[in-house]
C-alpha positions as CSV (number, residue, x, y, z in Angstrom):
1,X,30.1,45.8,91.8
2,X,28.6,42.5,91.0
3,X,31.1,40.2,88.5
4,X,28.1,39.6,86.5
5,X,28.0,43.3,85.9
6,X,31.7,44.1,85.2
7,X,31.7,40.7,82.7
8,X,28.7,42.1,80.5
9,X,30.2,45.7,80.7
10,X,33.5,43.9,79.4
11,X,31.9,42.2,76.7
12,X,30.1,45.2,75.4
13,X,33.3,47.3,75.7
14,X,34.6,44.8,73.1
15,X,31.7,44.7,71.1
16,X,31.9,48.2,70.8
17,X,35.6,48.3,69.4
18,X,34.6,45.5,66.9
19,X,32.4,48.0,65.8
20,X,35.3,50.7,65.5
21,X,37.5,48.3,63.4
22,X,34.4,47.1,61.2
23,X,33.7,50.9,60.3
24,X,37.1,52.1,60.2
25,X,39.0,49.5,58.9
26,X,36.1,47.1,57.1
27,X,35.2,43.6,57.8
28,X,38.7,42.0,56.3
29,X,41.0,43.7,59.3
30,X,38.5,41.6,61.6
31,X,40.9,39.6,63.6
32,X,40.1,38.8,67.4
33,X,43.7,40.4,67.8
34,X,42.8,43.8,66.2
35,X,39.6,43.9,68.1
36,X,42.0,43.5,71.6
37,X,44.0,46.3,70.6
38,X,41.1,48.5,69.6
39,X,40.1,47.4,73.0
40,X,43.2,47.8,75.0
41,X,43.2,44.6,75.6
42,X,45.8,41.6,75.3
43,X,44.3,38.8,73.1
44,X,44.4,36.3,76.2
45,X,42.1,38.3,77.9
46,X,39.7,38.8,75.1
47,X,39.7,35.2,74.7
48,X,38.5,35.4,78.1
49,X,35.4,36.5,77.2
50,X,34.9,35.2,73.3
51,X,36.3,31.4,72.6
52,X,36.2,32.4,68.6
53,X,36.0,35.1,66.1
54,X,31.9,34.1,65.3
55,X,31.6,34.2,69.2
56,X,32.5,37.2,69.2
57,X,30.6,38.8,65.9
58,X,27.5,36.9,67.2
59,X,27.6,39.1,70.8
60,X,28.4,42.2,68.6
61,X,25.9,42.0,66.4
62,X,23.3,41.1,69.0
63,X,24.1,44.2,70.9
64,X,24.0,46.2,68.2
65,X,20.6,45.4,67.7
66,X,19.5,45.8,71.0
67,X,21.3,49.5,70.7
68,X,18.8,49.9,67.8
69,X,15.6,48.6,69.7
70,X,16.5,50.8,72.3
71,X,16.6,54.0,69.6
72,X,13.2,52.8,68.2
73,X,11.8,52.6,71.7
74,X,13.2,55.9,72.5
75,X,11.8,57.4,69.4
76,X,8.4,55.7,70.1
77,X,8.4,57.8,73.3
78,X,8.8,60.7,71.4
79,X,5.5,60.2,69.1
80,X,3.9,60.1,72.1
81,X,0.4,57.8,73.0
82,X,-1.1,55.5,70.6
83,X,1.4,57.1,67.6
84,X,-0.3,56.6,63.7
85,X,1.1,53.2,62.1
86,X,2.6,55.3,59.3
87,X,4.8,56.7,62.3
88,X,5.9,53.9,63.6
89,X,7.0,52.3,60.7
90,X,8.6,55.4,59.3
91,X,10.5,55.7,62.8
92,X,11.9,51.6,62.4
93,X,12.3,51.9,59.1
94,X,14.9,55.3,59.3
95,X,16.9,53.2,62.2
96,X,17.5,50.6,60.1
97,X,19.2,53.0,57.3
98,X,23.1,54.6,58.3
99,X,21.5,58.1,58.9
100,X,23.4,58.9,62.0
101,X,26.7,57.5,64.1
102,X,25.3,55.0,66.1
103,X,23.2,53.6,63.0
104,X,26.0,53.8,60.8
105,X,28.2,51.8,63.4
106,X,25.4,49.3,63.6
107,X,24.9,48.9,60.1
108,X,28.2,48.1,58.7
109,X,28.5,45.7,61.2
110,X,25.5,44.0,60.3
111,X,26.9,43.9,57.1
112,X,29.9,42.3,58.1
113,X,27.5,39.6,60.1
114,X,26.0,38.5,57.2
115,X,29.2,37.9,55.1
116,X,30.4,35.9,57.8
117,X,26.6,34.1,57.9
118,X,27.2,33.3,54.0
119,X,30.4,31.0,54.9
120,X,29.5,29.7,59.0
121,X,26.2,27.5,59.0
122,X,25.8,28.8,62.7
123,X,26.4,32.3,62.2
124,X,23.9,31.8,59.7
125,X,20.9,30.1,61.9
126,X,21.4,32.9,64.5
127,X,21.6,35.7,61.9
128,X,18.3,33.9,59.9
129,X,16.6,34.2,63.2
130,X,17.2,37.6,64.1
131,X,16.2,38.3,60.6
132,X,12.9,36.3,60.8
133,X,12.0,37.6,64.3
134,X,12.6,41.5,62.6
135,X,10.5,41.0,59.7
136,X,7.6,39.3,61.7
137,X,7.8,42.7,64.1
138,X,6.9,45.2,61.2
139,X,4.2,42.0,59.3
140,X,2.6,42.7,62.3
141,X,2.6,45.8,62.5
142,X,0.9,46.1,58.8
143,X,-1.3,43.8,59.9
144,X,-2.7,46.2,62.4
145,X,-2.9,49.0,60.6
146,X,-4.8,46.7,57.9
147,X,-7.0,45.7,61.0
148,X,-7.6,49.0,62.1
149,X,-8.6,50.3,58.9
150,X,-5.3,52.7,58.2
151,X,-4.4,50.7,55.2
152,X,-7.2,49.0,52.5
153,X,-8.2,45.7,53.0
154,X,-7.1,44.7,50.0
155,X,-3.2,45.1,50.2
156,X,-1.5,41.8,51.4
157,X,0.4,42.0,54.6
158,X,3.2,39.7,53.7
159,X,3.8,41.5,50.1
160,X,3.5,45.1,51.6
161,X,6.0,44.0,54.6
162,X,8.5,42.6,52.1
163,X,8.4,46.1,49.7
164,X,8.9,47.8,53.2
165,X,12.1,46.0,54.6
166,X,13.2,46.4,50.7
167,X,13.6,50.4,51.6
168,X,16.4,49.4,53.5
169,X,18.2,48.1,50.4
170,X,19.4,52.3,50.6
171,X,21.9,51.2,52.9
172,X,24.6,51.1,50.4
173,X,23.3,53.9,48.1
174,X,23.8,56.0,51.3
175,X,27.1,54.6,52.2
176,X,28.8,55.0,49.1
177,X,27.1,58.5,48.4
178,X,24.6,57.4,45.6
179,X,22.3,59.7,47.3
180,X,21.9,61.5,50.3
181,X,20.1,60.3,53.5
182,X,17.2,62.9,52.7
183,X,16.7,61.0,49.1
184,X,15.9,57.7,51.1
185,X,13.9,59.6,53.7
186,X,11.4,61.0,50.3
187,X,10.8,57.5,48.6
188,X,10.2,56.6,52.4
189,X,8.0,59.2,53.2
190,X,6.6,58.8,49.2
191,X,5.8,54.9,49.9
192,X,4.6,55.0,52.9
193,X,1.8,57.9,51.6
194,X,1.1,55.3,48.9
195,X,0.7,52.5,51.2
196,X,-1.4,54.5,53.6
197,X,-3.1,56.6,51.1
198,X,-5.4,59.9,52.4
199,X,-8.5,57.9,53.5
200,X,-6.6,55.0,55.2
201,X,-4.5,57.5,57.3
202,X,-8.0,59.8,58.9
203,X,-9.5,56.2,60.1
């Protein structure tokens, strides 16, 4: 096998136990030693692959949200061709919330990326840009469906894209049992029917 190969399957494999310790143990056990031995791994030979602790976080964090483009792709496939708008965004929106393992795992460790953003200026740069790139994904999409008649012409893109990222803000609720996962799934569903409204949604 290529060494290419076998260094990006390392790096995941690492990424992956990172994960493990953010969600079992929470961001403050987050020590590059921890993550070796959640690895099986001595710390020389993860520092091998990651120089630093951000390093490291940075790679994690990037996967993970590759692992949750590939779920919204997947799910995409699922709706079949040309799927409503209203779909679509209900689909990206639902991936972003801790509903199931693998968006649990990849939501508390974006949480634990963006504490380390608040105190590394270039943890935060990369973290702003993934964060820019993801809200100018679903702007666009709004933008579309304003285009194509599914929502009125008179609701502005940027506003209705920032009150749509803001249903994420259920993360915690969900986390720390506030509500259930179906409760953020209604005011989903509820907003989204508001947004789209009976005449937008037969255009």
């Amino acid at each position: 096998m290529p060494k290419q190969v076998d260094h990006r399957e390392r790096r995941e494999a690492i990424a992956r136990a990172l994960w493990r310790v953010v969600e079992r143990r929470g961001v403050s056990h987050l020590t590059m030693r921890v993550v070796a031995q959640e690895a099986g791994i001595s710390l020389g030979q993860l520092q091998h692959y990651f120089a630093s602790r951000a390093s490291m976080l940075s790679f994690a964090m990037d996967f993970a949200s590759e692992r949750t483009s590939l779920r919204v792709e997947q799910g995409l496939k699922e709706l079949g061709d040309r799927p409503h708008p209203r779909d679509v965004l209900r689909l990206t929106l639902a991936e972003m919330l801790p509903l199931h393992a693998d968006a649990r795992a990849t939501s508390r460790m974006s949480a634990a990326y963006v504490l380390e953003a608040l105190h590394d200026e270039a943890v935060h740069e990369q973290a702003r840009r993934g964060l820019v790139r993801g809200r100018a994904l679903v702007e666009q999409l709004v933008r579309q469906a304003v285009a194509d008649g599914h929502i009125d012409s008179d609701r502005d893109p940027a506003t209705e894209t920032n009150l749509l990222l803001a249903l994420t803000g259920f993360t915690p609720l969900i986390e720390l049992d506030v509500i259930g996962p179906q409760d953020a799934l209604t005011a989903i569903d509820l907003h989204l029917d508001r947004l789209f409204g009976e005449n937008a949604r037969n255009a």
